[in-house]
N, C-alpha and C positions, 0 to 999 in steps of 0.2 A: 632381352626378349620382350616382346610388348604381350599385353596381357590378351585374349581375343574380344576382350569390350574397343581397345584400344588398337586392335588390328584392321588395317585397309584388304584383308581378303576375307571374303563373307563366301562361304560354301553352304549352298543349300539344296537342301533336299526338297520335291516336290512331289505330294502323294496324298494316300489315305492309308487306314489301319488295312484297306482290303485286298487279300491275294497279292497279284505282283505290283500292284498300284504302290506297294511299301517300299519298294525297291529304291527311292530316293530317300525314303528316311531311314531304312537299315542303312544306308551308304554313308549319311550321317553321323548314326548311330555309332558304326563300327569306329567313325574318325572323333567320335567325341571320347574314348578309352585312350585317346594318343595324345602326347603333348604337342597342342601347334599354336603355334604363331598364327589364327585365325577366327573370326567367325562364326560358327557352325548355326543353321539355323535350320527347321522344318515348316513348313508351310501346305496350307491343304487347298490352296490356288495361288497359281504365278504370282497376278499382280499382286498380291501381298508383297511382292518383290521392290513394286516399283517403293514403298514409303524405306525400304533400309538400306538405300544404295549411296547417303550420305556419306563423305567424305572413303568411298569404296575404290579401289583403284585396280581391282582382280576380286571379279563373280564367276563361282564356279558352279553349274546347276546341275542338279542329277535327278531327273523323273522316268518312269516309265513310258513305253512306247506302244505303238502296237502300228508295224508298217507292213507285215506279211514274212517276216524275218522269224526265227527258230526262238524260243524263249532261252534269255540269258545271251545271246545275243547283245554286243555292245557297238556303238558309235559316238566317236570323240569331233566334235565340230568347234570351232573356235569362230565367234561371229567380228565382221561379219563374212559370210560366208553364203553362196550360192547356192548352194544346197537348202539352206536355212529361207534365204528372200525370194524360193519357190514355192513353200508350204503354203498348205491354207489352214484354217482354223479347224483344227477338232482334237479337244481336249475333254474325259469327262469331269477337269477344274472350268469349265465355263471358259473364261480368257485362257487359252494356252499359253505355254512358255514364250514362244514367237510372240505373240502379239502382246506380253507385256513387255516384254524385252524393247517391240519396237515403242512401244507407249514410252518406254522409259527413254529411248532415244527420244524422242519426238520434245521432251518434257526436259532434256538435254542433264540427265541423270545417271544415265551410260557410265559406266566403267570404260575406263581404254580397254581394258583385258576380260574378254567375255570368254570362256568355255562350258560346253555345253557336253552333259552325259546322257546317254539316249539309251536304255535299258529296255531290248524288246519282253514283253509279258503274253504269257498266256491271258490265266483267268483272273479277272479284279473283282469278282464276285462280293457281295458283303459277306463277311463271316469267312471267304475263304485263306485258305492258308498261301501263303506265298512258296512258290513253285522251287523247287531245288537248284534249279538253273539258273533264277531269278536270284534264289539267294547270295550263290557263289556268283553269280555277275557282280552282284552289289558289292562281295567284300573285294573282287578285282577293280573295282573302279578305285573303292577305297585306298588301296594301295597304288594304285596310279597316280591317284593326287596325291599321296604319300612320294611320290617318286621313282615307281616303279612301274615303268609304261607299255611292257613286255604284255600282250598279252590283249589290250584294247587297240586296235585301227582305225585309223581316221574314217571318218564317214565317207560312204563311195554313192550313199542314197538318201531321201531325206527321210528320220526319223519319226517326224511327228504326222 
């Protein structure tokens, strides 16, 4: 088993400490307690993305969303994908997911294997607490990269 310094999948969490904006690093969080063949990484803006995709061969991202969808609410995209090179910008990391993702194409840094977790949130307030729905989203994602996919649908809309 190769060690996760020495692992081609990098799973990262995208967020802040605040409200459901955590929801990509509790997803991390929960898969850092498990033994994997991976990665794990948390970042408090995308492009932080684009410098750790060396020698990466499978990026799996998991942030927060907010599209009008129920909180806790999840969407699995796997780029690239339609849904995905319709969005426009609005992230409150500055660069969103999308456009570093595309930066990192562009920069020809890309992973073959992109999938993308889209965790709808309530409130990202500072200081606030992350929402019950938001929680239990986060440890269902966790488990679906685990390999158990029952329970997250592919995306029907775009999340960001």
């Amino acid at each position: 088993m190769k060690s996760p310094v020495e692992s081609t999948t990098l799973i990262a969490g995208v967020g802040s400490p605040h409200g459901g904006d955590a929801a990509g690093w509790r997803a991390v969080e929960l898969l850092r307690a498990r033994d994997l063949s991976a990665r794990l990484l948390t970042v408090g803006a995308p492009v932080m993305l684009v410098g750790e995709l060396e020698g990466i061969e499978r990026l799996v991202v998991i942030d927060a969303c907010r599209s009008g969808g129920r909180p806790g609410e999840v969407r699995r995209l796997h780029w690239p994908d339609g849904l995905v090179d319709g969005l426009g910008v609005g992230s409150t990391h500055g660069l969103g997911v999308v456009e570093a993702l595309r930066l990192a194409e562009t920069l020809g840094r890309l992973p073959p294997s992109v999938e993308l977790y889209a965790i709808e949130v309530g409130d990202c307030m500072p200081g606030g607490a992350i929402e019950p729905a938001v929680a239990r989203a986060a440890r269902e994602v966790a488990e679906a990269i685990l390999g158990n996919w029952e329970g997250v649908e592919p995306c029907t809309r775009g999340p960001w």
